[in-house]
Every structure is written in C-alpha cells, then in structure tokens.
C-alpha positions in Angstrom: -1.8 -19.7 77.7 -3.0 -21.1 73.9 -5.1 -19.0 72.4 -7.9 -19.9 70.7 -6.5 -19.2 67.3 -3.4 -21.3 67.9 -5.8 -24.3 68.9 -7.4 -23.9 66.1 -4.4 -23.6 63.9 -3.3 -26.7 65.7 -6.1 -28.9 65.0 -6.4 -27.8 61.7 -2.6 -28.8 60.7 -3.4 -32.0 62.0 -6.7 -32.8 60.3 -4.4 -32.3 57.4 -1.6 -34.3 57.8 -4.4 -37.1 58.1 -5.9 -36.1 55.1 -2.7 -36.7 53.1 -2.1 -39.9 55.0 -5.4 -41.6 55.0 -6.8 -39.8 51.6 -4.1 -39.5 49.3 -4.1 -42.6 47.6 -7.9 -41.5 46.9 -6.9 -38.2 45.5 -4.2 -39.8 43.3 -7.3 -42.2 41.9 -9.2 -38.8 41.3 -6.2 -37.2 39.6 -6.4 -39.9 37.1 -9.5 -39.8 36.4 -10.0 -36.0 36.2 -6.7 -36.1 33.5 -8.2 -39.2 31.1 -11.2 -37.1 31.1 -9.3 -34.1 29.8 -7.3 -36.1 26.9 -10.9 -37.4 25.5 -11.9 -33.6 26.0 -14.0 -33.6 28.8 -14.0 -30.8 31.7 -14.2 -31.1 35.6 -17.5 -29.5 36.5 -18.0 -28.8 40.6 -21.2 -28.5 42.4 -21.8 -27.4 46.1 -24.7 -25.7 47.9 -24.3 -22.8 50.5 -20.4 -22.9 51.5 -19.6 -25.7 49.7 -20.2 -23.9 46.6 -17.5 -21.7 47.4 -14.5 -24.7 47.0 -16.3 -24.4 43.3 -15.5 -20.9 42.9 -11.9 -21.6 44.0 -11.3 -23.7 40.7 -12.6 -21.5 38.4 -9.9 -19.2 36.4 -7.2 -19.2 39.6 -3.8 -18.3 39.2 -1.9 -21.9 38.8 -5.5 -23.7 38.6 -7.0 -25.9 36.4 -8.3 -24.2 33.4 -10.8 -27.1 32.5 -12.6 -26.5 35.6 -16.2 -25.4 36.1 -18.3 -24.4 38.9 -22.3 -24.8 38.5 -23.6 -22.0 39.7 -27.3 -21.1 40.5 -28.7 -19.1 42.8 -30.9 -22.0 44.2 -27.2 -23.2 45.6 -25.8 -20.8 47.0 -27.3 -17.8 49.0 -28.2 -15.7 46.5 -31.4 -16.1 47.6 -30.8 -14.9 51.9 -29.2 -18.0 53.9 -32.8 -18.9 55.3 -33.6 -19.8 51.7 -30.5 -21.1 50.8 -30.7 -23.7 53.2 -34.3 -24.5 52.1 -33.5 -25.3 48.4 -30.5 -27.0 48.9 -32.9 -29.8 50.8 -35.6 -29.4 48.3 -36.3 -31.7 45.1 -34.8 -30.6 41.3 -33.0 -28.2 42.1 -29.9 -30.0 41.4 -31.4 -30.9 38.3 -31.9 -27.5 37.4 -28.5 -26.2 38.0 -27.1 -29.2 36.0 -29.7 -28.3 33.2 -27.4 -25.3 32.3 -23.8 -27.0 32.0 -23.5 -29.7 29.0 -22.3 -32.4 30.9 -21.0 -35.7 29.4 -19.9 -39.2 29.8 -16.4 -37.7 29.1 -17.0 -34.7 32.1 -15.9 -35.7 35.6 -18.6 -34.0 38.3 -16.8 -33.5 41.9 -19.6 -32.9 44.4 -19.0 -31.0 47.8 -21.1 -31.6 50.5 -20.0 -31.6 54.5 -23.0 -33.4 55.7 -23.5 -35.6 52.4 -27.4 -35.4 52.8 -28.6 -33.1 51.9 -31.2 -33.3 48.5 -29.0 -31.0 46.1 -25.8 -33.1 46.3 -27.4 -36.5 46.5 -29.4 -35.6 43.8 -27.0 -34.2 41.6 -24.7 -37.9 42.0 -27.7 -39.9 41.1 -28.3 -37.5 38.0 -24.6 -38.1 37.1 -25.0 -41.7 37.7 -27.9 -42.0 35.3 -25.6 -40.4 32.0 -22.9 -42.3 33.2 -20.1 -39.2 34.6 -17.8 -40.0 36.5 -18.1 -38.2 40.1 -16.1 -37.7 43.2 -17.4 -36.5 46.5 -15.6 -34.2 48.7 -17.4 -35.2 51.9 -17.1 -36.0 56.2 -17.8 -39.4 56.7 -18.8 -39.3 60.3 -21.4 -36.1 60.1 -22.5 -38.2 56.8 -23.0 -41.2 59.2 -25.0 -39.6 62.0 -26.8 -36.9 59.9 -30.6 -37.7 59.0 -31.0 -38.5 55.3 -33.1 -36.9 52.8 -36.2 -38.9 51.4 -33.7 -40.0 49.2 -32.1 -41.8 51.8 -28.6 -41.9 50.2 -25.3 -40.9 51.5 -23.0 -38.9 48.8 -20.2 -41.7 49.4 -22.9 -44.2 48.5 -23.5 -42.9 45.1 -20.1 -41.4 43.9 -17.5 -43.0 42.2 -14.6 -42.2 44.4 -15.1 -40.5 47.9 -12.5 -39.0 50.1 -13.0 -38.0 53.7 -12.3 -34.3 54.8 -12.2 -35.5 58.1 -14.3 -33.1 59.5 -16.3 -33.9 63.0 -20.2 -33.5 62.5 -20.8 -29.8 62.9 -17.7 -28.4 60.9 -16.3 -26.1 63.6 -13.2 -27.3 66.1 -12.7 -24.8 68.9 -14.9 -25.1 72.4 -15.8 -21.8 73.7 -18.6 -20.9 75.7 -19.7 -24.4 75.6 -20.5 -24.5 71.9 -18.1 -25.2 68.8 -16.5 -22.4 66.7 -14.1 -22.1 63.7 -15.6 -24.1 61.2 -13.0 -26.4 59.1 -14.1 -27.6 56.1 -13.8 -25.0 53.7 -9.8 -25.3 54.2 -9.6 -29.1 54.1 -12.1 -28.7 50.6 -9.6 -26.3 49.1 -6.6 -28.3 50.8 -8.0 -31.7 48.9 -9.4 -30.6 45.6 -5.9 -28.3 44.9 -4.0 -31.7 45.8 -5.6 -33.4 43.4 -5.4 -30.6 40.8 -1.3 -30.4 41.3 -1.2 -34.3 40.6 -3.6 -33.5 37.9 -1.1 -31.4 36.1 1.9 -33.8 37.3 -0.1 -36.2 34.7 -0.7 -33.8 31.8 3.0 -32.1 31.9 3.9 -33.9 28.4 0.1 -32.4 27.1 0.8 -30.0 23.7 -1.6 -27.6 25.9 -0.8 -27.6 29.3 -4.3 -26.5 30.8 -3.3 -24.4 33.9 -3.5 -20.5 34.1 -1.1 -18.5 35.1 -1.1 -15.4 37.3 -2.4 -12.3 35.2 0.8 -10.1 36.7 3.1 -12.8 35.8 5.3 -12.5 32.4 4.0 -14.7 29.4 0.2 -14.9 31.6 -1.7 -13.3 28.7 -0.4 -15.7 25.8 -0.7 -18.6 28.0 -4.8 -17.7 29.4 -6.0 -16.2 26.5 -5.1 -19.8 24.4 -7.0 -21.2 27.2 -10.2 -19.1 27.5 -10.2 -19.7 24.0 -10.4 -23.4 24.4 -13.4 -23.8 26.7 -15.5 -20.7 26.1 -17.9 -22.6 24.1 -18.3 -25.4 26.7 -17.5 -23.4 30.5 -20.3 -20.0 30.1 -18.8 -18.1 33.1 -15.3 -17.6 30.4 
C-alpha cells in the first residue's frame, strides 16, 4: 500500500529534480545578480504576502544564510491581521507600497518577490514599484496557476514584470495529494525554500574570494560570535529587524 505521505514525498522529490533541471540556469542568472549587488553594497530584500512571506523569514539571520538578506515585513502581508484579512489586503491597492515605504531600497538592492498565484495586487504591485526606481527583481512564482488565475485590475502577471522569473513548478492550487476527492499537502513552501537557498549557495560560490564573506554561521558553532557579530554590524543601519 503507498501511503499518502510517501506519495507525497514522491511527488515532491520529483517536482525538484525538475526544478534543478528546467530552472537552474535561471537561479545561476539570479546568483549573479544578487552577488554584483552586494560588491556595489546593495542588499537582497524579500517580499511575500500570507505563506509566501514565510520563504522571507527563512533568509533572514539563518545559520549558513545570507547575511545581506531582508525580509519586508508588515502586518498588512502576512496574517497578522486573522487569515480572512490577510487575504483581503494582499489583493487590495498600496499596500505593497506601504510595506516597501519602510525598507530603503535602491538601484543597487535586488527585490525577490514570492507569489504562488503571481496575481495577486501586493506582489504585482510591489514589481511595478521596483521597476519604476530601477531594482533589479526576481520572482519566485508557478507559471501555470499564474496562467489560469484571474488577474488583479492591474492585469499583470509577476513573470511579466520581473527581471528574472523561475518556475516552482507548482500545479494551480499548491497541494499534490488526492484524498477525499479534493487536493492536500500543499508544495510550494518547500520548492520556495528549495530555490531561493540554491541560489544563495551559488551566491556565496561567487563571493568566496570577498574580504567579508557575508554568511552567518550557526550560533553553537566555534568562531559563530566573531563571524555574526562583524556582520550584524555591517547592516544594522540599512536591515531594522538586526
């Protein structure tokens, strides 16, 4: 008998495998682009509303991660505010623009926006505001939900706007197991962290000759509190959640 969990183990190991096929010449252009930001002293800033925002989260101050990564956060983006209006907001007008209002962004940062769908008003706007002071941005994104799902009055797809796009390759919906007749065991949180720590390991593949190699290591690890507090020092002044 396969159990559920083994199905969905299954599919899931072989969503990736595609990923790193069909994507990976996409993440390598990101990786580049995220480290020429960094030697002109810019930052990688991540936005994502409801769930998305979590692959935000999992950038900021990690054990091996990138230390010149960081997440917008807002309460209008996440669901601070109860899920009912979480989901409201992140399909209403400037609230993008007011999350983005906090960070100082620059022609120098790189912006990755997440979105599954690739629809909805937060991310869409949050690209076109990017566009407009000329940052860089990736989007983190399903191409086939972004195909069949309605658009906002915008009506722009994320991988219209962004600079570079790669496909999670996640079917419209997000979860991959059939039970009951419905779909279960949603998939795109683990493709998101699977493609944006990719890039992030090339990343630091590029800046391994840096004087400052900007990646933390574990706080129970010897030489960790040398190595972070240099780097907390470093971006404090430009990343607010340090």
């Amino acid at each position: 008998m396969n159990l559920p969990s083994q199905n969905y183990a299954n599919k899931i190991n072989l969503i990736l495998k595609k990923i790193f096929k069909e994507e990976n010449t996409k993440i390598l252009k990101s990786a580049k682009l995220i480290s020429r930001s960094y030697k002109k002293g810019g930052q990688l800033f991540i936005f994502g509303t409801g769930h998305s925002n979590l692959l935000a989260e999992e950038s900021f101050h990690r054990a091996g991660g990138y230390a010149a990564a960081c997440p917008i956060r807002s309460e209008e983006i996440n669901y601070s505010k109860g899920t009912k209006k979480g989901t409201e907001l992140e399909r209403t007008e400037n609230v993008a623009k007011r999350a983005l209002q906090k960070y100082k962004l620059s022609s120098k940062d790189v912006l990755m926006i997440v979105s599954n769908s690739g629809v909805n008003h937060a991310p869409v706007e949050a690209a076109l505001l990017a566009k407009k002071k000329k940052i860089k941005t990736i989007a983190l994104t399903s191409y086939k939900f972004s195909k069949q799902a309605p658009l906002s009055k915008l009506k722009k797809r994320l991988y219209e706007i962004c600079d570079i796009y790669i496909d999670n390759k996640i079917p419209p919906g997000d979860a991959i197991v059939g039970i009951n007749n419905m779909m279960v065991g949603p998939a795109s949180t683990i493709t998101g962290s699977f493609i944006l720590n990719s890039i992030l390991v090339e990343v630091a593949n590029l800046l391994k000759n840096e004087k400052i190699f900007p990646f933390y290591i574990s706080v129970n690890m010897p030489g960790a509190k040398e190595n972070n507090d240099k780097l907390v020092k470093k971006y404090k002044e430009s990343n607010p959640h340090l």
